[in-house]
VOGU-3710 file (C-alpha; in Angstrom, 3 decimals, decimal comma):
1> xxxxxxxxxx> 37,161/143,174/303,118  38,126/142,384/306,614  35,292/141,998/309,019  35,726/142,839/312,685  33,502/141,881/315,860  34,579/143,321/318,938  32,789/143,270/322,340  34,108/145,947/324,815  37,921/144,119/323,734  40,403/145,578/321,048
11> xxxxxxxxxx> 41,712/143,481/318,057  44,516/144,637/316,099  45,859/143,466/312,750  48,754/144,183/310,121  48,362/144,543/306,576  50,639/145,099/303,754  50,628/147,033/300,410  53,098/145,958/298,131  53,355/146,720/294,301  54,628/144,886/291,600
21> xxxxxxxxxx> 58,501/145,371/289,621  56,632/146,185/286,491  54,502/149,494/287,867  54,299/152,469/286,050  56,153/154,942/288,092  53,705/156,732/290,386  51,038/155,191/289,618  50,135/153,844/293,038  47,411/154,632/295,493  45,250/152,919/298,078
31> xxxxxxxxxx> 42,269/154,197/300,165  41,111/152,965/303,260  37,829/152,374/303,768  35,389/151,883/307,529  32,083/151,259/307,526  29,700/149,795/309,757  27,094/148,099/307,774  27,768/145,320/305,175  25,768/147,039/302,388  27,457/150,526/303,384
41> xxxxxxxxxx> 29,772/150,754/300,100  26,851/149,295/297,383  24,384/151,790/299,368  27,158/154,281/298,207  27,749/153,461/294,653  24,670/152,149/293,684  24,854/154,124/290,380  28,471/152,825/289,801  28,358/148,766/291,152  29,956/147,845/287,918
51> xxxxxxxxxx> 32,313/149,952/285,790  30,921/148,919/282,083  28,290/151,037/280,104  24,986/150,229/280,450  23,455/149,433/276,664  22,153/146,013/276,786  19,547/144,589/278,790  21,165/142,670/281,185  23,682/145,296/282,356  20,756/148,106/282,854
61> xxxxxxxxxx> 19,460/145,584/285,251  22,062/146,223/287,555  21,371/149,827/287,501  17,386/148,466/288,555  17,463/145,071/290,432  20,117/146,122/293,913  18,024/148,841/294,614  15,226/146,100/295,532  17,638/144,523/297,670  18,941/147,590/299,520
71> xxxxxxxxxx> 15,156/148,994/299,846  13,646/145,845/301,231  17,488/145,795/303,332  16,735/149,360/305,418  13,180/148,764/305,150  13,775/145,556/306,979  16,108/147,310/309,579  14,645/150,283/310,338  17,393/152,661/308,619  15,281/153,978/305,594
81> xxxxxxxxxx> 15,645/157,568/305,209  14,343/159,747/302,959  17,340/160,697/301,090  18,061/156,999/300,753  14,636/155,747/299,249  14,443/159,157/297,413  17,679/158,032/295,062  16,820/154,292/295,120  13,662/154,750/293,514  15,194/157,477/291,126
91> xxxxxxxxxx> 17,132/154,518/290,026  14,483/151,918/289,958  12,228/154,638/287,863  14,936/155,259/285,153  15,412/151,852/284,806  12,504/150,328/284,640  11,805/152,660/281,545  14,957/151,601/279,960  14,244/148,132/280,076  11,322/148,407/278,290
101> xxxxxxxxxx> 13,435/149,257/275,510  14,221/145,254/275,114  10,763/144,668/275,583  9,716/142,129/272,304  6,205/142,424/271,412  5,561/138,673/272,912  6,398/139,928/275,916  10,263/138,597/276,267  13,265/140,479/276,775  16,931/140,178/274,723
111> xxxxxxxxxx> 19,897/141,560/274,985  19,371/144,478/272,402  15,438/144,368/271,841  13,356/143,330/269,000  15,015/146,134/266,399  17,926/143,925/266,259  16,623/140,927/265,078  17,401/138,874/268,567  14,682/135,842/269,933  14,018/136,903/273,457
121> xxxxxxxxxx> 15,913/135,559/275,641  14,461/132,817/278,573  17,234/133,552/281,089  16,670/137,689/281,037  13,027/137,493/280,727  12,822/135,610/284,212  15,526/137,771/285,426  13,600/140,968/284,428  10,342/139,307/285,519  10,884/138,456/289,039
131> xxxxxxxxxx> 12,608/142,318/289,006  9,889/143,911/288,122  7,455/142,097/290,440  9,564/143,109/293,636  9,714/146,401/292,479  6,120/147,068/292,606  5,769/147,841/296,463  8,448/150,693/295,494  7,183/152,285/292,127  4,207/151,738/289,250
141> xxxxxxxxxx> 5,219/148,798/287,380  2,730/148,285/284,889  1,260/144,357/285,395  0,534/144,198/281,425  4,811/143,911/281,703  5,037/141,080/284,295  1,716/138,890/282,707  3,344/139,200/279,203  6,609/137,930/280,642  4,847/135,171/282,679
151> xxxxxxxxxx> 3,186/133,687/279,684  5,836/133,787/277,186  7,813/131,954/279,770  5,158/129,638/280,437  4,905/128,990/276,820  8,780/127,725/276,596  7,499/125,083/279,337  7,853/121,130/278,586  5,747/118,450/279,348  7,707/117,580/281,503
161> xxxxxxxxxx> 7,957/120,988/283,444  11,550/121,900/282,086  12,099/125,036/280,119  13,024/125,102/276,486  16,258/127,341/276,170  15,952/130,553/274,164  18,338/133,066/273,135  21,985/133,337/274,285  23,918/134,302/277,391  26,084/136,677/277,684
171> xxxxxxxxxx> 28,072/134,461/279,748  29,663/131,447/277,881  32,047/130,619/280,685  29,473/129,296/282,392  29,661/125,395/281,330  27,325/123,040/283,302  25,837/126,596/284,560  22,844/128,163/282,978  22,942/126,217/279,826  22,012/123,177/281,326
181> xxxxxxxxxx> 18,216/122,878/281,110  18,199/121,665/284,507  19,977/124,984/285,701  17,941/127,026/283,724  14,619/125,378/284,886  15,853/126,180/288,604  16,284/129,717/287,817  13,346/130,052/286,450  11,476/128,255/289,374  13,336/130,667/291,983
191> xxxxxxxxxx> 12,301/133,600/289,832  8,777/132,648/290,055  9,184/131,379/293,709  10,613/135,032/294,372  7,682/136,736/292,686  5,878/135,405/294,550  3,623/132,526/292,930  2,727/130,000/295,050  4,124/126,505/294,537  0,188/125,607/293,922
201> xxxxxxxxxx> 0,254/127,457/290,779  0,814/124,819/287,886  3,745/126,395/285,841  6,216/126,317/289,665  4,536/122,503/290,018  5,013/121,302/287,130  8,868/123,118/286,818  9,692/121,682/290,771  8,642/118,285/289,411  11,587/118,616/287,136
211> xxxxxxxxxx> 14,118/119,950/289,321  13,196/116,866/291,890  13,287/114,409/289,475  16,687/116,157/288,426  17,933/116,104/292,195  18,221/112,713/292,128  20,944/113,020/289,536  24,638/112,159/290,482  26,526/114,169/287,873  24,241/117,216/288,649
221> xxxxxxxxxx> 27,232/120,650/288,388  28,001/122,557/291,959  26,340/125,590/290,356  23,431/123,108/289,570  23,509/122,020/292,949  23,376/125,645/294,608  20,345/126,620/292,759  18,344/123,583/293,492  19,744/124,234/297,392  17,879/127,559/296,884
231> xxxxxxxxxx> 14,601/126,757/295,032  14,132/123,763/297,105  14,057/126,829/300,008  11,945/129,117/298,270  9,234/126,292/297,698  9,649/125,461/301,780  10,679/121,253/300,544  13,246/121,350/303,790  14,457/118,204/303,045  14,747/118,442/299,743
241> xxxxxxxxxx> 16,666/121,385/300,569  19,031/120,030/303,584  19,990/117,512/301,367  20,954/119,560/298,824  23,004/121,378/301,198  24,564/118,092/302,744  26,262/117,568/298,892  27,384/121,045/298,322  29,016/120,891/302,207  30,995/118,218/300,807
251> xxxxxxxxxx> 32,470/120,557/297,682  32,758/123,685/299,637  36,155/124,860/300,139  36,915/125,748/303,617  40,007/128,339/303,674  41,382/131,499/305,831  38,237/131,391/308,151  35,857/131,529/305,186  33,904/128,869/302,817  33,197/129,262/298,991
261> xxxxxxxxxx> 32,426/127,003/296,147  34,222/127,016/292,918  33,856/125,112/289,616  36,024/121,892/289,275  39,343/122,454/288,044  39,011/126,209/288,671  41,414/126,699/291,711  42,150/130,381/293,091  45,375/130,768/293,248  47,105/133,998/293,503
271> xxxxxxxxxx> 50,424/134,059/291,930  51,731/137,152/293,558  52,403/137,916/296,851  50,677/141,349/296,092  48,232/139,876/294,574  44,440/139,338/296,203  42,505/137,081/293,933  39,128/137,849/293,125  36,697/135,255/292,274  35,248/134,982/288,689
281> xxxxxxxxxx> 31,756/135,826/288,503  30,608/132,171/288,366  32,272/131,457/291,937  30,514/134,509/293,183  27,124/133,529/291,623  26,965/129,944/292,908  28,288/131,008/296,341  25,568/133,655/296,813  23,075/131,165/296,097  23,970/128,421/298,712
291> xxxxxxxxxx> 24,347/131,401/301,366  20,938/132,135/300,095  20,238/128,919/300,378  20,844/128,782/304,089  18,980/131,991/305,067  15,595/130,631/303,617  13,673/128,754/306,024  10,172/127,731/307,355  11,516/129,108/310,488  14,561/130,977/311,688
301> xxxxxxxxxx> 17,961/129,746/310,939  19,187/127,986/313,318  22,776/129,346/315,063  24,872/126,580/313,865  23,323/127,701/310,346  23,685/131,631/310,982  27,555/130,769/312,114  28,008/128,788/308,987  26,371/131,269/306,677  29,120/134,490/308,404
311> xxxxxxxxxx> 31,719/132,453/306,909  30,131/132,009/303,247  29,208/136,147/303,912  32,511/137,084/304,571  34,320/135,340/301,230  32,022/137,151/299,384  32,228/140,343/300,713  35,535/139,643/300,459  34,849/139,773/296,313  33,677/143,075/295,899
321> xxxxxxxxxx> 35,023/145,531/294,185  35,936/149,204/295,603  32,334/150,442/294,626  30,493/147,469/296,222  29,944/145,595/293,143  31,469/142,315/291,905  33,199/141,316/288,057  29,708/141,236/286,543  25,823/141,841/285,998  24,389/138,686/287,317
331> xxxxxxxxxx> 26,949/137,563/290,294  26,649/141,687/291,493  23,189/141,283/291,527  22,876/137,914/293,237  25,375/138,030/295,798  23,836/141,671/296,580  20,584/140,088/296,913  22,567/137,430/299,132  24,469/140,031/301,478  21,165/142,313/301,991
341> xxxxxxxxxx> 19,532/139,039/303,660  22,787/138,038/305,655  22,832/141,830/306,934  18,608/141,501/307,552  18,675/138,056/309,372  21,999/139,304/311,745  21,075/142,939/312,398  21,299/143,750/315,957  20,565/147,581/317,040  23,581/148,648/319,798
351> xxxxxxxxxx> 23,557/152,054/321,487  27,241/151,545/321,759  30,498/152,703/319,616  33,307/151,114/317,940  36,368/152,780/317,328  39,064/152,602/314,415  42,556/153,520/314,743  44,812/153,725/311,191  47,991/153,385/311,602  51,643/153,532/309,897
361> xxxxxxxxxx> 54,883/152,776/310,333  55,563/156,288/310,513  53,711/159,293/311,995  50,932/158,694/310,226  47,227/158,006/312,266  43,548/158,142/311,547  41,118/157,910/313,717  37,416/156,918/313,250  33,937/156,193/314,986  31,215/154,350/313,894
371> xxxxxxxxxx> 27,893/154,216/315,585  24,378/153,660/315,299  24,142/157,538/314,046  26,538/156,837/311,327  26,709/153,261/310,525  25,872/153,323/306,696  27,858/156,297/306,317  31,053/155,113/303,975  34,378/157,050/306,212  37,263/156,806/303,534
381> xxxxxxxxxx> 40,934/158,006/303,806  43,926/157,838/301,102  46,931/156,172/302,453  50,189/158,574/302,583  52,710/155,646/301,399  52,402/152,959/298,988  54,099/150,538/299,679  53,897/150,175/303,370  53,165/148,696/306,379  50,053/149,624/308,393
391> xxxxxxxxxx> 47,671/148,232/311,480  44,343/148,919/311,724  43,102/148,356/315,565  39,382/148,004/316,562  37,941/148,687/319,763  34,139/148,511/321,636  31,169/146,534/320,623  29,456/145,816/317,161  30,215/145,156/313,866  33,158/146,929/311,958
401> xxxxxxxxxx> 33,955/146,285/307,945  36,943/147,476/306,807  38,685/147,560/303,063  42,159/148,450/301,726  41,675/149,406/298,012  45,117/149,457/296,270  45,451/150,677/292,882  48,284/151,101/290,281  48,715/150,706/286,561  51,501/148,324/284,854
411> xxxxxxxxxx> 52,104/148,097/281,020  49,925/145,110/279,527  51,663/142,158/277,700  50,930/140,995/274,179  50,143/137,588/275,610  47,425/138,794/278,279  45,352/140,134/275,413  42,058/138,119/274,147  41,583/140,429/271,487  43,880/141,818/268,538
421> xxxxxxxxxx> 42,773/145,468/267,746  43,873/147,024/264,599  43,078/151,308/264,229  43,763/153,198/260,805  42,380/156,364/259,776  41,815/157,666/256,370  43,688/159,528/255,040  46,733/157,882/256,912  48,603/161,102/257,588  47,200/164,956/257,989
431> xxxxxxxxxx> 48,743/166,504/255,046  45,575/167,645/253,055  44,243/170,168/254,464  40,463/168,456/254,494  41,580/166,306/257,094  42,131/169,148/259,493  38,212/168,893/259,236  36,761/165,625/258,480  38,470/162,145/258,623  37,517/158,241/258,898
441> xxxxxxxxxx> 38,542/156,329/261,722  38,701/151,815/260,661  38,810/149,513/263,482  39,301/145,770/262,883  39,061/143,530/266,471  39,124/139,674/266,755  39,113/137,497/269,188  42,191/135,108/270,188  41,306/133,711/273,302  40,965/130,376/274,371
451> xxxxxxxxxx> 37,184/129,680/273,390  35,760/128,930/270,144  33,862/133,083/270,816  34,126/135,656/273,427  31,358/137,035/275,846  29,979/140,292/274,565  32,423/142,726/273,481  32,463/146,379/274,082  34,011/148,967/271,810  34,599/152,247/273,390
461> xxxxxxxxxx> 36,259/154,901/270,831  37,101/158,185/272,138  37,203/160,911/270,041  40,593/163,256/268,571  40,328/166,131/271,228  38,359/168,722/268,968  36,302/166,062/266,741  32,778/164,678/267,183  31,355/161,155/265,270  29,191/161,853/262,615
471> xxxxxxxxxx> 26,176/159,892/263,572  25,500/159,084/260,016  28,839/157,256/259,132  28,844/154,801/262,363  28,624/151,209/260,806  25,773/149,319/262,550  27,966/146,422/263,310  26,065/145,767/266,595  24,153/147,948/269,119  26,232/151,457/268,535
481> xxxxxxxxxx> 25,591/154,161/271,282  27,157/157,682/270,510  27,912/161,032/272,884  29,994/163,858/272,124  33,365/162,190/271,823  32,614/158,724/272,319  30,992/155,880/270,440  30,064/152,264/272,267  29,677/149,582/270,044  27,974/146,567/271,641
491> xxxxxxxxxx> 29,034/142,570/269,890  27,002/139,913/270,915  30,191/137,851/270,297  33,310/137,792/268,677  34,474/134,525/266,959  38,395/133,173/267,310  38,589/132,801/263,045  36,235/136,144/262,128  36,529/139,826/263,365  34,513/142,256/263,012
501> xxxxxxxxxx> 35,728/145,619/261,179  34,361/149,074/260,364  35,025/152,525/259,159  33,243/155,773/260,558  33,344/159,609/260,025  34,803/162,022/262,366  34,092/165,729/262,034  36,067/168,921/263,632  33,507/171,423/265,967  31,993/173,504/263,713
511> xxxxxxxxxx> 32,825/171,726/260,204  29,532/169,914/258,085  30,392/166,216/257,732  31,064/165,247/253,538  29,310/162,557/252,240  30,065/159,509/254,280  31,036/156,099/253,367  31,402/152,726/255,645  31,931/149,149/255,122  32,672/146,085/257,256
521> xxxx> 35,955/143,993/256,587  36,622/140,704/257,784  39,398/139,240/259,793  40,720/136,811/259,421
//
């Protein structure tokens, strides 16, 4: 995402689109994209941020939680309309009673709920907490939900005001992250900061008495760094929190007119000339909060902070995916959160224009206007060639944001593959004539990667054209979710010396399944 400023002056720039050797033949395309709002595109696609299913807890949150953001965003800017809160709260609605469904009868939340035999989980019951409390100015949330949450969290509370670690994340990449207790005490704090409880009450106290004595740490991780930056803000400690930002100025990587922060020893580098990078969803997450971070004050920021803050807003923005969101649940949700308060704190109202001219190196032009009338609306154009050259020129007075989404499929390589996937059916071949009707599909997947177990694991199997899954015959490996030709199956993990394996029915239209059988196979 390119942003452009222009005041009654043009500025012009050339861009590329190049596509690998290896493409499949005409598979390329690219869109072109003007809007005049930074939250235009998630505003858009807020039913689509992320391209997963939505079957665990944490990834129907980010069906619920930017809807807050965008909400409090127009609300904040004077841009609400109707239709716009109308489908927000829609959203918020349907999933607020789909979280429920991971709701544990002591008032935590896991991944799958209490049916599967999870503990609740400390991380996604503060996530789902401070949620639901910022959700209530928008719809009924029912406070029985937030107090049971509050207490089982308070219950996971040290003496001295850390929090006990419950329950996994979905997330392992995340070393020095969220499974440091220090980390995960600072989340915690902001979600209760964010609430909002005041830093009187004696769980935020007693939890800000361990983060300080924890600031004082030399060894303490970036990411640890960027959410003490931010609680430290929430809980108005300025100094605690200038310091903070002081340490984390001195990590930040300052490149192509934009700053970021990045895990150590996990340099960007695109290999490609084609190539953009985009940040993994720990880079994202920790950037959002410093830029967080330096929005929350006492007072307003100050310029030299706003000017510094454009620069952490545009390398994320510079993240997001064609639909607005990022790589993941939490980091989409975060730097979301982060951009909606960027967009809040530098929203200016202008009575004036800015135009956008597309253009090719051949006959090809495009012209747009964006304007106070039509500044969140999302103006998008497919590009005639691919590959080519084109310039995009902006003219007038505001704020522009433009984005070049190139697409194209290649053939994957053995060796880029985490996982080994094995399919068989039974029978193997379709000679008997039963198996015109009814057949079992086996699946056996591992994981080869390079840690000791993956991140949760999605199955999607897609039915024969013609056959539906016989609900009955689906192995309950993991959470299973089944439509007319698809199942989901949802692994909490997938080890690097054990696979998982199962075998399930599949039925013609119009054919009663036989009796079904299933088992689960190892791999080793």
């Amino acid at each position: 995402v390119e942003k452009e400023t222009a005041q009654n002056f043009s500025l012009q720039e050339k861009f590329s689109l190049s596509l690998p050797s290896n493409v499949v033949q005409d598979s390329g395309r690219a869109y072109f994209s003007v809007l005049g709002d930074i939250m235009g595109t998630s505003m858009q696609n807020l039913h689509q941020l992320l391209q997963m299913p939505f079957g665990c807890g944490e990834q129907n949150m980010v069906l619920f939680a930017p809807n807050i953001y965008v909400l409090d965003y127009l609300n904040k800017t004077g841009q609400l309309s109707e239709e716009i809160k109308s489908k927000a709260i829609g959203y918020l609605v349907s999933g607020y009673q789909r979280q429920l469904n991971y709701k544990h009868a002591d008032g935590s939340y896991s991944t799958f709920g209490q049916r599967y035999g999870q503990p609740g989980n400390t991380w996604l019951t503060a996530f789902v907490l401070k949620s639901f409390a910022q959700a209530r100015p928008y719809i009924f949330i029912y406070e029985k939900h937030i107090q049971d949450a509050l207490f089982w969290l308070t219950q996971k509370q040290k003496e001295n005001g850390c929090f006990h670690s419950s329950g996994t994340l979905l997330n392992n990449a995340m070393k020095g992250g969220v499974d440091n207790e220090v980390s995960l005490t600072a989340y915690i704090t902001i979600a209760l900061l964010e609430i909002p409880l005041p830093v009187t009450h004696s769980v935020v106290r007693n939890a800000l008495f361990c983060l300080e004595t924890a600031a004082n740490a030399e060894e303490n991780h970036v990411y640890t760094k960027a959410l003490l930056a931010y609680a430290f803000a929430l809980a108005g400690k300025e100094e605690k929190r200038k310091a903070m930002l002081g340490l984390l100025e001195k990590e930040a990587v300052k490149k192509d007119g934009s700053v970021h922060w990045q895990r150590p020893g996990k340099e960007m580098v695109a290999d490609l000339p084609y190539y953009h990078y985009r940040a993994p969803s720990a880079e994202v997450e920790m950037t959002a909060y410093v830029l967080l971070a330096h929005l929350t004050t006492q007072s307003a920021p100050s310029q030299q902070e706003l000017s510094f803050a454009s620069l952490i807003a545009k390398w994320i923005s510079g993240q997001q995916n064609p639909n607005g969101g990022f790589s993941s649940t939490q980091d989409t949700v975060v730097a979301l959160q982060a951009l909606s308060l960027y967009g809040a704190v530098t929203y200016a109202k202008s009575g004036t224009a800015s135009q956008v001219t597309l253009r090719s190196g051949g006959d090809f032009q495009q012209d747009f206007q964006v304007d106070p009338s039509n500044r969140l609306l999302l103006q998008r154009v497919p590009l005639p060639q691919v590959p080519g050259e084109y310039s995009a020129e902006v003219s007038g007075e505001g704020c522009v944001y433009l984005q070049t989404s190139l697409r194209y499929n290649v053939q994957p390589t053995q060796e880029d593959a985490p996982f080994t996937l094995h399919v068989y059916t039974t029978p193997e071949t379709c000679e008997d004539s039963q198996a015109h009707k009814v057949f079992n599909i086996g699946i056996n997947v591992s994981y080869t990667g390079e840690r000791n177990v993956s991140n949760m694991v999605i199955v999607d199997v897609k039915m024969l054209s013609g056959f539906i899954p016989v609900k009955s015959s689906v192995r309950k490996v993991g959470r299973t979710d089944l439509s007319t030709n698809h199942v989901l199956v949802y692994l909490e993990k997938v080890s690097v010396h054990l696979g998982l394996g199962w075998v399930r029915e599949t039925q013609a239209w119009g054919h009663p399944g036989q009796k079904t059988w299933t088992s689960k196979l190892p791999w080793v």
